[in-house]
C-alpha positions as CSV (number, residue, x, y, z in Angstrom):
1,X,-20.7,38.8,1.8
2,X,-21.6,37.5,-1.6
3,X,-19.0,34.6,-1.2
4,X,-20.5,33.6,1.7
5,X,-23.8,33.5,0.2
6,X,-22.9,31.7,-2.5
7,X,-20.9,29.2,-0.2
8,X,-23.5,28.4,1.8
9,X,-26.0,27.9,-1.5
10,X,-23.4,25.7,-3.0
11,X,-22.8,24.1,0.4
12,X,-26.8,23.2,0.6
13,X,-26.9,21.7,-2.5
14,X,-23.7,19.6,-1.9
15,X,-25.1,18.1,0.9
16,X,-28.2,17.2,-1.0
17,X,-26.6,15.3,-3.7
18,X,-24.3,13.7,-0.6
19,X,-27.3,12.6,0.8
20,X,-28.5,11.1,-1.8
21,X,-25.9,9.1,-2.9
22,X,-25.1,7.9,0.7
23,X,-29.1,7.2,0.9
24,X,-28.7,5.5,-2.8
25,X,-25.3,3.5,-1.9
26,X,-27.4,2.8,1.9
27,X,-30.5,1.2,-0.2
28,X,-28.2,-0.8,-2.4
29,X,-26.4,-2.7,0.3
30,X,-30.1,-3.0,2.3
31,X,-31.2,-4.9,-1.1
32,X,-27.6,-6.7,-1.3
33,X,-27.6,-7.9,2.4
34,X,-31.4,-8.9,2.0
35,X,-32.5,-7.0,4.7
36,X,-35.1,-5.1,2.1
37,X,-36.3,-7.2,-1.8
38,X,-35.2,-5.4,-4.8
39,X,-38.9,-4.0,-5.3
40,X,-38.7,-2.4,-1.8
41,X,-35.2,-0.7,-2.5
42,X,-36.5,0.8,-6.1
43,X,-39.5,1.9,-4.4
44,X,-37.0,4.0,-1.8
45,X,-35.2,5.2,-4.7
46,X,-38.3,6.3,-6.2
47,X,-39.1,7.9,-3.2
48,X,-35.9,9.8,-2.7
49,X,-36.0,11.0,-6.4
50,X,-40.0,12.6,-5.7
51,X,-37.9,14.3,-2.8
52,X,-35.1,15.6,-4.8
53,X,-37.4,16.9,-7.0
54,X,-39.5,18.3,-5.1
55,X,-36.3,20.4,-3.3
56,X,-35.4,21.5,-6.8
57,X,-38.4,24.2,-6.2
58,X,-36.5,24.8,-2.7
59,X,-33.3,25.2,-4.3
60,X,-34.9,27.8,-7.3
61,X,-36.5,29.8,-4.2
62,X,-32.8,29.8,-2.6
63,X,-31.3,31.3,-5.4
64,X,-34.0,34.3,-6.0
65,X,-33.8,34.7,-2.0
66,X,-29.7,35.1,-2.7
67,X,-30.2,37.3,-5.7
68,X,-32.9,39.4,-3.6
69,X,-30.3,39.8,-0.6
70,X,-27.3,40.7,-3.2
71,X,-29.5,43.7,-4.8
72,X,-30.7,45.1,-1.0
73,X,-27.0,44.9,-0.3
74,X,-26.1,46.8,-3.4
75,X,-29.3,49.3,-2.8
76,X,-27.1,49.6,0.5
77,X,-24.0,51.1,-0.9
78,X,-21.9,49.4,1.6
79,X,-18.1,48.7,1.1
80,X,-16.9,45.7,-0.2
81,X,-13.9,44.0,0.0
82,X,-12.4,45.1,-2.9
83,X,-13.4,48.9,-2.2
84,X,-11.8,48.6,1.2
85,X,-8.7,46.8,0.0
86,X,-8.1,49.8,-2.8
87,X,-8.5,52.4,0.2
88,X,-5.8,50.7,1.9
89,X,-3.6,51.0,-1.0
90,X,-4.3,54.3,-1.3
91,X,-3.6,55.1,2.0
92,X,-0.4,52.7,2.0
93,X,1.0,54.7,-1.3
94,X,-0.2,57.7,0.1
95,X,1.9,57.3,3.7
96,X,4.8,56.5,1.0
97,X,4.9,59.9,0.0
């Protein structure tokens, strides 16, 4: 459970800096085509920065919110993986006998 929270943290940030470097890399070739002036293009980039920013907050809040589901689930005293996996070895040595 706490891999897949973690993967889907790390998969939300990846696909922020994706974005922006596909939004960067789409600005650049607007200002090299001339379809937007260089002014307009640092302006979007400006723009996107504020945004990425801003989503740094969003990002913070993410991991508490993961660290606040990773404690209930502790509180929870469910089995994990590993506890599982050791049972069956137990059990598989203990059959052995």
């Amino acid at each position: 459970m706490e891999d897949l929270l973690k993967n889907i943290f790390f998969a939300g940030i990846g696909s922020m800096a994706l974005s922006y470097e596909k939004v960067n890399d789409f600005v650049k070739d607007l200002v090299k085509r001339g379809k937007i002036t260089v002014e307009q293009g640092k302006q979007l980039n400006e723009e996107l920065k504020r945004v990425v920013e801003d989503n740094k907050d969003n990002i913070q809040n993410s991991k508490e919110l993961e660290n606040n589901i990773k404690n209930h689930l502790n509180n929870l005293n469910l089995a994990t993986k590993e506890d599982i996996d050791n049972l069956n070895k137990r059990i598989d040595e203990l059959e052995k006998k």
